[in-house]
N, C-alpha and C positions, 0 to 999 in steps of 0.2 A: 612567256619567258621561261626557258627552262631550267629547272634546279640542278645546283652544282654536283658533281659530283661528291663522295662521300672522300674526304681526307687519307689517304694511305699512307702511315707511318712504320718507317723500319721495325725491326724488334728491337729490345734492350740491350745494348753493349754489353752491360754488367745488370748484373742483380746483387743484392745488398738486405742485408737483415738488421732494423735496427731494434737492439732493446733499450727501452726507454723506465724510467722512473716517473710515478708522480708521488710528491710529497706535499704535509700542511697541505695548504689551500689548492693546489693542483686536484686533493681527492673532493673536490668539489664542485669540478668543471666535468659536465656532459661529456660522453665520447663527438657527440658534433662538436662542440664549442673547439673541443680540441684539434679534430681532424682540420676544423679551419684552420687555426692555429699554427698545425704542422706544416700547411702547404701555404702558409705566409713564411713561415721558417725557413722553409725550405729556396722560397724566392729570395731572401735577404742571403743565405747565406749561400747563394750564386751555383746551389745544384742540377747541375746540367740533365735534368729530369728527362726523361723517353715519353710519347704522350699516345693514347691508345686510337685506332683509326676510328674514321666515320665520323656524323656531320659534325660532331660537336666531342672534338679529342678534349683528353684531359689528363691529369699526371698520372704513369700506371702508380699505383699506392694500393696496397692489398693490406688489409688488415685482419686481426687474428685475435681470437677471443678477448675484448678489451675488459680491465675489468668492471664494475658496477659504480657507478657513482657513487661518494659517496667511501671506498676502500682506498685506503693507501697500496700502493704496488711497485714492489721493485725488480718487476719481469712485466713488461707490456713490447709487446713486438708487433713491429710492421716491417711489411717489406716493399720496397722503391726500385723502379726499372728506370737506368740511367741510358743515357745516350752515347755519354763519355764515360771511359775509365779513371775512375778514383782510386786514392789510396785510401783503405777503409779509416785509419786510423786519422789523417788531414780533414777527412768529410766529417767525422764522430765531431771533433773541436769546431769547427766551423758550423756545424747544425747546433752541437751545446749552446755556444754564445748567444745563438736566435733565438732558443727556445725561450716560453715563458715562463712567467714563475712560478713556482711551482712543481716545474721538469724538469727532468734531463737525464741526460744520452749515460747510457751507462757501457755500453758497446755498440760497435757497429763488425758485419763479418760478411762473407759471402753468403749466398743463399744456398740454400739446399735444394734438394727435387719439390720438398711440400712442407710448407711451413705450419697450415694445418695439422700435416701428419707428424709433427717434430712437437705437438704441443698435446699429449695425451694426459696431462694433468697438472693440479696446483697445489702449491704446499702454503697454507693459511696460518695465520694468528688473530686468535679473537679475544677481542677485549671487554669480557660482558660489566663491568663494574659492579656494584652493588648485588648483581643478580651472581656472580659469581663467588658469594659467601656463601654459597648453598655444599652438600656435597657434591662437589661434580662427579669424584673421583666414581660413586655410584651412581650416579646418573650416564654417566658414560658406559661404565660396566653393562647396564642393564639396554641401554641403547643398543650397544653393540651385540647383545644377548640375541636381539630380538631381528625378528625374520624380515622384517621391512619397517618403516617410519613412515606414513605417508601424510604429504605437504600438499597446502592449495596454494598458488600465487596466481594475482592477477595478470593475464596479458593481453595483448591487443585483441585477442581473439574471444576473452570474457579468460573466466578461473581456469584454470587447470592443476588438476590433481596426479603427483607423483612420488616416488620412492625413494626419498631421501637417503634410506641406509646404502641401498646400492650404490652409492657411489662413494662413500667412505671407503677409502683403501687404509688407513690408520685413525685415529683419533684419540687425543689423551687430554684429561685435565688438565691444565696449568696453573690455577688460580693468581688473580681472578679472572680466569680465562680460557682457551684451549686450544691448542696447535693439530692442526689435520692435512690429512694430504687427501683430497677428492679427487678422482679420477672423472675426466670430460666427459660426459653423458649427454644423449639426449632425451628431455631438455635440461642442460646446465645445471648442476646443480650449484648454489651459491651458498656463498659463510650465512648470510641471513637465512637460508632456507634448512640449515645444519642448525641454526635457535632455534628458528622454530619446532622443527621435528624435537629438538631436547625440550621442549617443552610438555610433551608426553613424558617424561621421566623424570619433572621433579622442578625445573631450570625453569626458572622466573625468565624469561626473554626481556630483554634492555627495549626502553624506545628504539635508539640505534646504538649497535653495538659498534665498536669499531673495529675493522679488520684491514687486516696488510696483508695480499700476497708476496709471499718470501720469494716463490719462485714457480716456475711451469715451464716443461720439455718434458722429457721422454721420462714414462714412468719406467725404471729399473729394480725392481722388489718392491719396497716401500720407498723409494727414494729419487726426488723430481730434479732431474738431469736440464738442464738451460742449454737449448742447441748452441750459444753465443759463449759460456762458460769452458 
C-alpha cells in the first residue's frame, strides 16, 4: 500500500502579531500548558488559522521568547498565519474572550519581516521582599562596577556557566526591589539569574523572587520599544 502523499498547503493570507499578558495565576502556567491553551482559543474563537504542509500539518503559530514561569509579563508575543483576512482589532476581542484565566490580548497588529529580530530586549521589575532591606542602592553600584557576574543555571544539557553582567543594559535599586532592562543574549539572561549574580554583592537572594516583564522590542538607548505599542 503506498503512502499518501505529504499535504500541500497555501501560504498565509495575513500574518498577525499577538501580544499577550499573563497575570495572578496565568504566571504559573508552563509555556506548553499555555500554548495548548492558545490553540484551544484559537478554535472557539473561529480563527481561520493557515496550517503548515506535509504528513502531519498543523497551526503556523511562531513563538518568541516566552517568559519563565513563574513571572508575570505584560509583553508575551506570538505570531499566527491566517488563511483569511481579519481585522486585527475584531480578532484581538474574539481571542480575548477565549482566553484563560489568567490572560489576555493586549494587542494584536500586523507582523513584521521578523519578530525575533523586533524583540532585542526586556525591561523587568523585581520584587525581592525581605532580601531587599539590604543596601541595594550599593550593591548595584558595585555590580555594575565590575567587569563580569558570572552565573550557573541548570539545563537540559547539565550546568552552564555565564555572564550575567553583560547583558545589563541598565539596572537601578528600587527597594524592595529593582527595575532592569536586559538586553537578549545568548544564553538568555533572566531576572532570577540577575539575583543571583547580586548575590556576589551583598543581596540575600529570595527563595523566589517575583518578577514582571514591563515590556520587550527594540532596544533604542536604554529604552524597550514593544513592536505592537
Amino acid at each position: 500500500m503506498s503512502r499518501q502523499p505529504p499535504v500541500q498547503q497555501p501560504p498565509p493570507v495575513q500574518k498577525l502579531w499577538v501580544r499577550y499578558a499573563k497575570r495572578g495565576v496565568g504566571r504559573f502556567a508552563s509555556h506548553r500548558d499555555f500554548a495548548r491553551a492558545f490553540e484551544r482559543a484559537l478554535r472557539r474563537a473561529h480563527v481561520p488559522m493557515a496550517y503548515s504542509s506535509g504528513f502531519n500539518p498543523h497551526p503556523r503559530i511562531s513563538w518568541a521568547n516566552p517568559a519563565p514561569t513563574g513571572a508575570e509579563s505584560e509583553s508575551e508575543y506570538v505570531e499566527i498565519g491566517l488563511a483569511e483576512a481579519v481585522e486585527p482589532g475584531e480578532l484581538a476581542a474574539a481571542l480575548g474572550a477565549a482566553f484563560p484565566p489568567g490572560f489576555a490580548v493586549v494587542a494584536v497588529g500586523p507582523a513584521g519581516p521578523s519578530l525575533m529580530a523586533d524583540l532585542e530586549a526586556s525591561e523587568w521589575e523585581v520584587t525581592l521582599g525581605a532580601a531587599g532591606a539590604v543596601d541595594l542602592a550599593d550593591a548595584v553600584a558595585r555590580f555594575l562596577a565590575a567587569d563580569e557576574a558570572l552565573v550557573t543555571r541548570e539545563t537540559k544539557n547539565g550546568p552552564r556557566t555565564f555572564d550575567a553582567r553583560a547583558a545589563v543594559v541598565t539596572l537601578e535599586a528600587a527597594p524592595p526591589g529593582l527595575h532592569a532592562v536586559l538586553r537578549h543574549t545568548v544564553p538568555l539572561v533572566r531576572p532570577d539569574d540577575l539575583v543571583t549574580a547580586l548575590a556576589q554583592f551583598g543581596v540575600t537572594p529570595p527563595d523566589a523572587p517575583l518578577t514582571q516583564r514591563l515590556a520587550q522590542g527594540r532596544l533604542i538607548g536604554t529604552q524597550v520599544l514593544d513592536p505592537l505599542v
